[in-house]
N, C-alpha and C positions, 0 to 999 in steps of 0.2 A: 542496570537500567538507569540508576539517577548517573552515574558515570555518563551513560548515553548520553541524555539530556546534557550533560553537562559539556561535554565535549562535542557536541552537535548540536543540530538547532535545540530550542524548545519545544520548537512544534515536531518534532520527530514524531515519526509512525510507529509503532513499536505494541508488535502482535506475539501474545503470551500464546504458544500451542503447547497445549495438553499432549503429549501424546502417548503409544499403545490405548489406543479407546478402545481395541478389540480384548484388551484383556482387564475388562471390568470390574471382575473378580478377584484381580491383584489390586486394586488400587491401592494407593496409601495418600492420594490428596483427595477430597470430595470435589464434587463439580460444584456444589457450593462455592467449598473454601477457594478456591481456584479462582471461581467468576469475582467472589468478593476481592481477592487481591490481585484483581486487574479491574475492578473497575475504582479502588483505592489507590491504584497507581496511577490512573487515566491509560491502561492499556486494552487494546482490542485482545478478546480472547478468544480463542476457537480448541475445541478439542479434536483430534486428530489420529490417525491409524496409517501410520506408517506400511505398514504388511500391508491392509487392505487397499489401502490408498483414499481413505474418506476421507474427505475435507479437507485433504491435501492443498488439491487445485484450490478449494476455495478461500481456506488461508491466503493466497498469493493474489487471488481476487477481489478480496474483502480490502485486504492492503491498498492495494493499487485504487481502488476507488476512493478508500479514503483521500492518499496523496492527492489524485487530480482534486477528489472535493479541496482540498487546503489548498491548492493552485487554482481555480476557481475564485476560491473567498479573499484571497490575498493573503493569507495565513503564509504561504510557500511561495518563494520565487526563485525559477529555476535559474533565471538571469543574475541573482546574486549570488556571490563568492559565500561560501559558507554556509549557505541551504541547507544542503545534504544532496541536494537533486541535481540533474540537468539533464539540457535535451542531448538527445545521442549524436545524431545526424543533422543536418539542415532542413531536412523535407520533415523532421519531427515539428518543426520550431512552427510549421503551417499547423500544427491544431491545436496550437494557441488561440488562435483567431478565425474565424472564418474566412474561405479562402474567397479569395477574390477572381471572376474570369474575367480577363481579360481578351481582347483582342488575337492574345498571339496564343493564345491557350484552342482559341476556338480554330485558327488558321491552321496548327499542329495538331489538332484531333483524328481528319482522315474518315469524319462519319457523314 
């Protein structure tokens, strides 16, 4: 994790998953101790169940909301080398900004 940081942005995303949450009865971390060392690390934590599939998805939700919030606040920019991020395609790089219609947008619609 400080590795992470280290070699990546500072503002890196980086979400601690708990997981088998289906086998409660095994644990050996508390949900405590867990939350407290991620939110002493500044990481997002979620607990998780692989078998089951809880909060699988939401792990990878929780993430990604945060990133666009840092790209948002200016925290992230995908346009700089060394980010960690960037846009995939060209038609991504449209919801950066509001799109704009133009003329030939409306001429090409067909409605």
């Amino acid at each position: 994790m400080v590795n992470a940081r280290m070699l990546a942005s500072q503002n890196i995303v980086i979400i601690l998953c708990g997981n088998k949450k289906d086998l409660d009865a095994d644990r050996e971390v508390t949900f405590l101790e867990a939350s407290r060392f991620a939110q002493e690390n500044e990481l997002m934590f979620l607990e998780i169940s692989a078998l089951t599939g809880e909060n699988v998805e939401e792990a990878f939700v929780q993430c990604a909301r945060k990133i666009l919030s840092k790209i948002e606040s200016g925290e992230l920019d995908p346009e700089r080398m060394g980010s960690g991020i960037q846009y995939g395609d060209a038609a991504l790089r449209q919801l950066r900004s509001p799109r704009r219609v133009q003329a030939q947008d409306i001429q090409d619609c067909g409605c």
